[in-house]
Biopython code that builds the backbone (N, CA, C, O; Angstrom):
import numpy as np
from Bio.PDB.StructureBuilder import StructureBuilder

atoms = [
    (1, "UNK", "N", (6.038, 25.800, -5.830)),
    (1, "UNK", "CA", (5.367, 24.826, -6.700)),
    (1, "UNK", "C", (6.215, 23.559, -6.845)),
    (1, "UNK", "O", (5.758, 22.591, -7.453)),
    (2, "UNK", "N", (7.468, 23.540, -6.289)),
    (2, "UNK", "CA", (8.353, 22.451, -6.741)),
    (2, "UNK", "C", (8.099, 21.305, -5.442)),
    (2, "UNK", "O", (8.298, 20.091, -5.460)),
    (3, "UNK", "N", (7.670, 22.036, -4.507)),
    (3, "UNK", "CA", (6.920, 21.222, -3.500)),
    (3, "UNK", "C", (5.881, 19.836, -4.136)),
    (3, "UNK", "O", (6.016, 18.632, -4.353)),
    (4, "UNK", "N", (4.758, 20.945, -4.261)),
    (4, "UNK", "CA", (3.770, 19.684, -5.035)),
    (4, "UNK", "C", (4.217, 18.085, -5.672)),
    (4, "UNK", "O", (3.893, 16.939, -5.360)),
    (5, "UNK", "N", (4.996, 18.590, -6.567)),
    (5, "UNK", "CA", (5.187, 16.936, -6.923)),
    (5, "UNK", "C", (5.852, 16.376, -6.128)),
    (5, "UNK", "O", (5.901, 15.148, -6.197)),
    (6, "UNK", "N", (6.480, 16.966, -5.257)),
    (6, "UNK", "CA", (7.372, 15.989, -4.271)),
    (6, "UNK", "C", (6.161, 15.369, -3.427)),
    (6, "UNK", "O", (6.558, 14.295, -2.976)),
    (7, "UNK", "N", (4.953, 15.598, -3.067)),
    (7, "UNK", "CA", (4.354, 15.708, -2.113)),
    (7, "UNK", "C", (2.951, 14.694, -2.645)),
    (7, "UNK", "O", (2.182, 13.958, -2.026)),
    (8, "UNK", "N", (3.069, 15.053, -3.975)),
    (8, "UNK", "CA", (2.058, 14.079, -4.823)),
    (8, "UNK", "C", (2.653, 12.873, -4.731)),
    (8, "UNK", "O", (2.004, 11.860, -4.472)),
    (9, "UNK", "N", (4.290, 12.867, -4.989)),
    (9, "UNK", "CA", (4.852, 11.589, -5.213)),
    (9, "UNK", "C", (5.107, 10.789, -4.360)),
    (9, "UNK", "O", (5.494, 9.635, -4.546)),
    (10, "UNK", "N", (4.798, 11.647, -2.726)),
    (10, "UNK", "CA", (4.966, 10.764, -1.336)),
    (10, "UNK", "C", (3.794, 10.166, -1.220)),
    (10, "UNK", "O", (3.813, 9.023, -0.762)),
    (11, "UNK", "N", (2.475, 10.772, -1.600)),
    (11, "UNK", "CA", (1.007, 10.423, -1.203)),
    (11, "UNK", "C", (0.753, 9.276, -2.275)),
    (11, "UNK", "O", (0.187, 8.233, -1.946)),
    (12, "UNK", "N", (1.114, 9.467, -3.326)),
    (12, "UNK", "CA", (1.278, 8.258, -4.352)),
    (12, "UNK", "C", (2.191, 6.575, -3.193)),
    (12, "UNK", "O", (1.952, 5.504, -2.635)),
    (13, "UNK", "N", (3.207, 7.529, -3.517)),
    (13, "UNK", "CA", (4.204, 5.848, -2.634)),
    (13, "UNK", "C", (3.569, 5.529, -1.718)),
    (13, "UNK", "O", (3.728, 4.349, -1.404)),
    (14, "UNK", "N", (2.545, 6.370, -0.824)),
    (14, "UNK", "CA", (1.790, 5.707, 0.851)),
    (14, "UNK", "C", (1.193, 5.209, 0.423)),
    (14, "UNK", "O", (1.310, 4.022, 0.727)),
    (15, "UNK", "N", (0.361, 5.426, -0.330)),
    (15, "UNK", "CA", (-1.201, 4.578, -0.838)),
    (15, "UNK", "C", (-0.651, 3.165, -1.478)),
    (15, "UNK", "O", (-0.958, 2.081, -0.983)),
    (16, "UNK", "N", (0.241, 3.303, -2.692)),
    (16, "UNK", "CA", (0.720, 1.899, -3.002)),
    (16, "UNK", "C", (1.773, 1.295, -1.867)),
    (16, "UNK", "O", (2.360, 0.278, -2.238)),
    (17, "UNK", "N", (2.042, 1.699, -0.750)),
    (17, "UNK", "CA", (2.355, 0.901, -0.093)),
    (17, "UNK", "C", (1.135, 0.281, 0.839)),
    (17, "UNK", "O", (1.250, -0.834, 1.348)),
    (18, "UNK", "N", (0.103, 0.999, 0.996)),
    (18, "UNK", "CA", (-0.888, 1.056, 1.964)),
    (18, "UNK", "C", (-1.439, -0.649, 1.393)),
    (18, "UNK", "O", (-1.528, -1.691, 2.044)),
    (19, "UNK", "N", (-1.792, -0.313, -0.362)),
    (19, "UNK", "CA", (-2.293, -1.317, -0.710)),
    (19, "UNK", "C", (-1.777, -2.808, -1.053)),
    (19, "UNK", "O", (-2.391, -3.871, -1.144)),
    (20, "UNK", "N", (-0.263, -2.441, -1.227)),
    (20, "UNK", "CA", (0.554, -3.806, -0.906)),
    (20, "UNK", "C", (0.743, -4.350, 0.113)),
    (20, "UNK", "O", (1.101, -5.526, 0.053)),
    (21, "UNK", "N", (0.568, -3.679, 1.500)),
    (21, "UNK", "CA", (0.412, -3.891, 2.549)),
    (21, "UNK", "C", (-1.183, -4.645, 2.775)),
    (21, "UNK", "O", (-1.383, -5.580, 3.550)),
    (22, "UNK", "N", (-2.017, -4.127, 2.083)),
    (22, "UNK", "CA", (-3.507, -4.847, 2.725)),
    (22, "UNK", "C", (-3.835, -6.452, 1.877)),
    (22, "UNK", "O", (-4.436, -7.454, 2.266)),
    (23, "UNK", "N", (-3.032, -6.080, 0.384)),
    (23, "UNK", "CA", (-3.342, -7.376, -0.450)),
    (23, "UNK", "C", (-2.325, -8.661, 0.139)),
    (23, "UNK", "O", (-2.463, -9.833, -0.211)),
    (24, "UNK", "N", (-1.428, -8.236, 0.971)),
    (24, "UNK", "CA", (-0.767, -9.051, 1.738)),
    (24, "UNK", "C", (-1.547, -9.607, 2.748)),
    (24, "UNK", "O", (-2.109, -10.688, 2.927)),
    (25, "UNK", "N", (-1.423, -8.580, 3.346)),
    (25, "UNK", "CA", (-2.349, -9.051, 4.550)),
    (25, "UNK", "C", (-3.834, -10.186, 4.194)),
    (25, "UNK", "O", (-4.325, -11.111, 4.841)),
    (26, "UNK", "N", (-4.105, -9.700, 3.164)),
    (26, "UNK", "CA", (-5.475, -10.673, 2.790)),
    (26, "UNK", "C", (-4.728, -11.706, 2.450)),
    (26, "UNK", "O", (-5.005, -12.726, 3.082)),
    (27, "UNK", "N", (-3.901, -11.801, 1.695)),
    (27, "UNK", "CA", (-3.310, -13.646, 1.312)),
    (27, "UNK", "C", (-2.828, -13.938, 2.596)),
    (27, "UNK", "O", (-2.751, -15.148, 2.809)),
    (28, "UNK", "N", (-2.542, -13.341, 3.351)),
    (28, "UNK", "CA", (-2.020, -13.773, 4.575)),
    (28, "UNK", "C", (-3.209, -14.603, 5.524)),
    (28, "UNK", "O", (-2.997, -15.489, 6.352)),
    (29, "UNK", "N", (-4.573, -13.984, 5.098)),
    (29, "UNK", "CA", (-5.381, -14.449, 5.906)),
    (29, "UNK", "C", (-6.226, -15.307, 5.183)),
    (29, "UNK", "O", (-7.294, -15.740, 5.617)),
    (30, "UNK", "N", (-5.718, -15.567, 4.015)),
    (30, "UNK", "CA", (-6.894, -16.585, 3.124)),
    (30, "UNK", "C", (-5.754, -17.998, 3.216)),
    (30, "UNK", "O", (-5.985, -19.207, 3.189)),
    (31, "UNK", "N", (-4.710, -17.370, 3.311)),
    (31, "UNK", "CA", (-3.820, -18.688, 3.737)),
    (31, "UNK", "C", (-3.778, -19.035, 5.152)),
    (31, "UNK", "O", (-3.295, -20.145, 5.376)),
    (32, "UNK", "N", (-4.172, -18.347, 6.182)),
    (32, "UNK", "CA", (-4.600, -18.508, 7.545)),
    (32, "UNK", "C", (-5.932, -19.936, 7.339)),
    (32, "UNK", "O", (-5.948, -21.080, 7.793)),
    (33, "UNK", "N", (-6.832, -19.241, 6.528)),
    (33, "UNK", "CA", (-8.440, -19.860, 6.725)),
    (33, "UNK", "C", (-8.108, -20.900, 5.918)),
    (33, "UNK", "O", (-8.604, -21.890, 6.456)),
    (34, "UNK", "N", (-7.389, -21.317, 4.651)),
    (34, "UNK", "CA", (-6.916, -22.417, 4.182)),
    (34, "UNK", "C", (-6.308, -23.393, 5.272)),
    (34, "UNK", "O", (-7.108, -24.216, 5.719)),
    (35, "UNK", "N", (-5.064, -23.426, 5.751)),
    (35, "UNK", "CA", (-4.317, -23.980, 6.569)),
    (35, "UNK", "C", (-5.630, -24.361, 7.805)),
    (35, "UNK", "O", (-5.343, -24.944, 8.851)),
]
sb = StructureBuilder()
sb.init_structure("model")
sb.init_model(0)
sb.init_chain("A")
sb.init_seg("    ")
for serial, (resi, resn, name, xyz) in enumerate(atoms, 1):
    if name == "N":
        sb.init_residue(resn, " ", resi, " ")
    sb.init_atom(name, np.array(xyz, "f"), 0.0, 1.0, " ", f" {name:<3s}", serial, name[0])
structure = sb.get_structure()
């Protein structure tokens, strides 16, 4: 059971990296279509 939270807490960190990764990527591309 001591597994689990380790495993919750990796799937947690992917996703908020997943999504700092995509909200980047979108300013990246709204500053693309600006420029």
């Amino acid at each position: 059971q001591h597994d689990d939270p380790e495993k919750m807490a990796r799937a947690v960190s992917l996703v908020v990296h997943e999504d700092v990764g995509a909200e980047d990527a979108v300013e990246r591309a709204g500053l693309a279509v600006e420029a």
